[in-house]
N, C-alpha and C positions, 0 to 999 in steps of 0.2 A: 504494500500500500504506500509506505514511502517512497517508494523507488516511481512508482507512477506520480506520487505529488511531485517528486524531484520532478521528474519529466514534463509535468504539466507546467510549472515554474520556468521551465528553462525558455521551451517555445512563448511561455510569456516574457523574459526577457530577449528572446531574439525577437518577438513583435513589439517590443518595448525602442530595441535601438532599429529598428526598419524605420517606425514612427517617428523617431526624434533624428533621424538622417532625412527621412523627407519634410516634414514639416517644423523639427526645432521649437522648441517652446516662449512663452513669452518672459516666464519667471527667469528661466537658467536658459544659459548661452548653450552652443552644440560645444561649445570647448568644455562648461564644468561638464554636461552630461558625459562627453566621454570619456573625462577625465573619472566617473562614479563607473562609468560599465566595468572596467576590469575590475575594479574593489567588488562587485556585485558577483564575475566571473570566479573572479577570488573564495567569495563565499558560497556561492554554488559548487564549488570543488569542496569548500571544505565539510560542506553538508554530505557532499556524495560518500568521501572517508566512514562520516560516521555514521551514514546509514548501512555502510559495507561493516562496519567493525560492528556496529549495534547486529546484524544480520548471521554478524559471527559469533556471538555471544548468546543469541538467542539459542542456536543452533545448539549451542555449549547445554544451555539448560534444559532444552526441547531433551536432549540425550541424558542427562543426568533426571529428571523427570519419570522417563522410561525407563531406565536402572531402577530408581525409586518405586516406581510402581511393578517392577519384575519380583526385586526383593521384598515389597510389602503381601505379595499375593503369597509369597513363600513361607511368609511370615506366620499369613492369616489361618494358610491350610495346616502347618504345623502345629499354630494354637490351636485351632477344631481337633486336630488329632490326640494333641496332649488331654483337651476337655472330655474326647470321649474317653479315650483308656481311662483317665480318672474317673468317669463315670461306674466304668465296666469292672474295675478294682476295688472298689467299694466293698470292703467286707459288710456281708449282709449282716441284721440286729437277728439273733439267738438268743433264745431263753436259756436259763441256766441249765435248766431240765432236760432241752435239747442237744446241748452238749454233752453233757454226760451220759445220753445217751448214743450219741455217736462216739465217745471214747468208749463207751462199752463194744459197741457196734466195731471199732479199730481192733481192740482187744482181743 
């Protein structure tokens, strides 16, 4: 999306100095304006930089993101599995009466 603003930007300052090469203005001379286009050219370069480094950083985290959510899924399934075994480990509640009759019953 930046990269298209950049782009929309730019063709508006190339119809920015077509303008002020044919017509000139009344406030500013054609010498200050084109003495402002390359300071403008200037910073259209230097916007283009950081939308390429912002671009690359995104990228950085788009990737780290996807680790994160690799490792949290592995995470998730493990704790289900630890909740069930706990579940399923559970020594059941026996009356006194019942064990001692299975220790007879081992006996």
């Amino acid at each position: 999306e930046l990269e298209n603003q950049l782009t929309t930007k730019s063709e508006t300052l190339d119809e920015l100095k077509q303008s002020v090469a044919f017509t000139g203005s009344a406030k500013q001379t054609p010498e200050a304006v084109s003495l402002r286009i390359p300071e403008l050219c200037k910073m259209m370069d230097n916007i283009g930089s950081q939308v390429a480094q912002l671009k690359t950083s995104m990228q950085s985290i788009l990737e780290q993101w996807r680790v994160y959510d690799e490792v949290y899924a592995e995470v998730n399934l493990m704790t289900t599995r630890y909740l069930y075994c706990v579940d399923q480990c559970k020594p059941s509640v026996v009356s006194l009466e019942a064990l001692e009759n299975q220790v007879k019953t081992l006996q």
